[in-house]
C-alpha positions in Angstrom: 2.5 -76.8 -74.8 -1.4 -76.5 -74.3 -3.9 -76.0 -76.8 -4.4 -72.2 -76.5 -0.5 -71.7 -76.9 -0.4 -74.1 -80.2 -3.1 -72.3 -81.7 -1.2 -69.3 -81.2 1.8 -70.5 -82.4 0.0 -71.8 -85.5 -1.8 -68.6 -86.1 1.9 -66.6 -85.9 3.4 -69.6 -88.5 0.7 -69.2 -91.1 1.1 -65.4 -90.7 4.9 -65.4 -91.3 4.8 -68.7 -94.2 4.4 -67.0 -97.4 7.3 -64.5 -97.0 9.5 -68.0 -96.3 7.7 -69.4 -99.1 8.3 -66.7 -101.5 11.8 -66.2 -100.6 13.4 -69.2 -99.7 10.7 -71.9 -100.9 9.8 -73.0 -97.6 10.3 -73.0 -94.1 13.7 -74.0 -92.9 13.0 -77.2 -89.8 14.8 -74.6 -87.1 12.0 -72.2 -88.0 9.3 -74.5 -87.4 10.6 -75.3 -84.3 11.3 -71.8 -83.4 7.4 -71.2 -84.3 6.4 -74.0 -82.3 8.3 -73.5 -78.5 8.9 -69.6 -78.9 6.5 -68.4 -81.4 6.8 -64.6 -79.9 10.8 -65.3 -80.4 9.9 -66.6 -84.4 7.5 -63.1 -85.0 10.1 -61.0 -83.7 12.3 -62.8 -86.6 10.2 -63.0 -89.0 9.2 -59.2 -88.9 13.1 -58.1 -88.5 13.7 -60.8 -91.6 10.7 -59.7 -93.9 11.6 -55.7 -93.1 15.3 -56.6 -93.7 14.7 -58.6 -96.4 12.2 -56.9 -98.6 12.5 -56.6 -102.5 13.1 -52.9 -104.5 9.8 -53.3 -105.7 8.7 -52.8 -101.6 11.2 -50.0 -101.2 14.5 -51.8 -101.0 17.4 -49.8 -102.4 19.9 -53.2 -102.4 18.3 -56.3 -105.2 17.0 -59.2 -102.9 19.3 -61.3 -104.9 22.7 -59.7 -103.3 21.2 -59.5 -99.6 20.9 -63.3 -100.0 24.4 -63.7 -101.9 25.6 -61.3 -98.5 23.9 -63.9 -96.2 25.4 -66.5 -98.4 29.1 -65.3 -98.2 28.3 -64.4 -94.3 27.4 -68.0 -93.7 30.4 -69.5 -96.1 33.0 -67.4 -93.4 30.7 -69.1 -90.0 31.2 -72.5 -92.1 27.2 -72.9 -91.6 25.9 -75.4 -94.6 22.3 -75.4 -93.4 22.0 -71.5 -93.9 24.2 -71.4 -97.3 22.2 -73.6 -99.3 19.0 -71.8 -97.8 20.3 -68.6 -99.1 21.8 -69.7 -102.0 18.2 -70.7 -102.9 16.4 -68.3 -101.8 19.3 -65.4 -104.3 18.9 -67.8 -107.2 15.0 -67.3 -107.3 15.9 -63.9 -107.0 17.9 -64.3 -110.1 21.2 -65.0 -109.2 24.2 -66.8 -111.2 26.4 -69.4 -110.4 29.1 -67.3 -111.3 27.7 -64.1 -109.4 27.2 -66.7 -106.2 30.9 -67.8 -107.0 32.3 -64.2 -107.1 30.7 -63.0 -104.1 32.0 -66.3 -102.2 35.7 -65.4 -102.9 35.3 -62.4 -101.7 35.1 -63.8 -98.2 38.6 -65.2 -98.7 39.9 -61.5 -98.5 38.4 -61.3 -94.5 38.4 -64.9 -93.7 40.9 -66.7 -95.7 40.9 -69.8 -97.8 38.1 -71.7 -94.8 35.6 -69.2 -96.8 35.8 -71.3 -99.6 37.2 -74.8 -98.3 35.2 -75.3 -95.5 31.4 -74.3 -97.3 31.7 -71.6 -99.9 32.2 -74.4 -102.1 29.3 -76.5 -100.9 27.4 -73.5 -102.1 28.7 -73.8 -105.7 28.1 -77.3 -105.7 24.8 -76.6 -104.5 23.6 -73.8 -107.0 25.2 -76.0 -110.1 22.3 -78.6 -109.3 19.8 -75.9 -108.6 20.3 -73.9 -111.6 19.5 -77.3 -113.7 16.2 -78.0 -111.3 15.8 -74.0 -112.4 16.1 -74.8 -115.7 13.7 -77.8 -115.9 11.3 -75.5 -114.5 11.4 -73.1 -116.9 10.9 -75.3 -120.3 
């Protein structure tokens, strides 16, 4: 990659970095690699992600909490762990529960079967129970 295309890649990361920041705490390594070889290909995301994505107080109608517990139970059913610990993070900053995250979860069960749960949903769980005591520690 030459200099002029890794400024420009820079320039496009630190344009899109505080909507990961804010929403998920950080920028997920795939991301940063996305930014770096195909940084047209990661502002394309980012703006379709930060449009689909945005909170009620930007004109969403759906909480951001339950778009992430969506993209939480969506990953639990495509058994990917990377993406349902990212989102599970990113819905309890938006102020989801365990036992909201744990609902939604078993509701992929209905459409995928017991994989939903066995394979990752309950990675997620496992997951947000350690979270919500970092969360906790935060807050006292």
């Amino acid at each position: 990659m030459d200099q002029e295309s890794n400024a420009t890649s820079q320039d496009i990361l630190k344009q899109h970095a505080a909507h990961y920041e804010s929403d998920m705490g950080g920028l997920p390594e795939a991301l940063v690699q996305l930014a770096e070889y195909a940084p047209e290909t990661f502002d394309a995301y980012s703006r379709m992600r930060t449009t689909m994505l945005k909170s009620e107080a930007d004109g969403a109608k759906l909480p951001l909490k339950y778009k992430h517990l969506i993209l939480v139970v969506l990953d639990a059913i495509r058994d990917e762990p990377i993406g349902i610990v990212n989102h599970t993070r990113a819905a309890m900053n938006a102020g989801l529960s365990v036992d909201e995250l744990i609902e939604g979860i078993l509701l992929g069960i209905i459409v995928y079967g017991m994989p939903a749960w066995g394979k990752t949903g309950r990675k997620a769980v496992t997951f947000a129970v350690e979270f919500e005591k970092e969360l906790a520690g935060k807050r006292t």
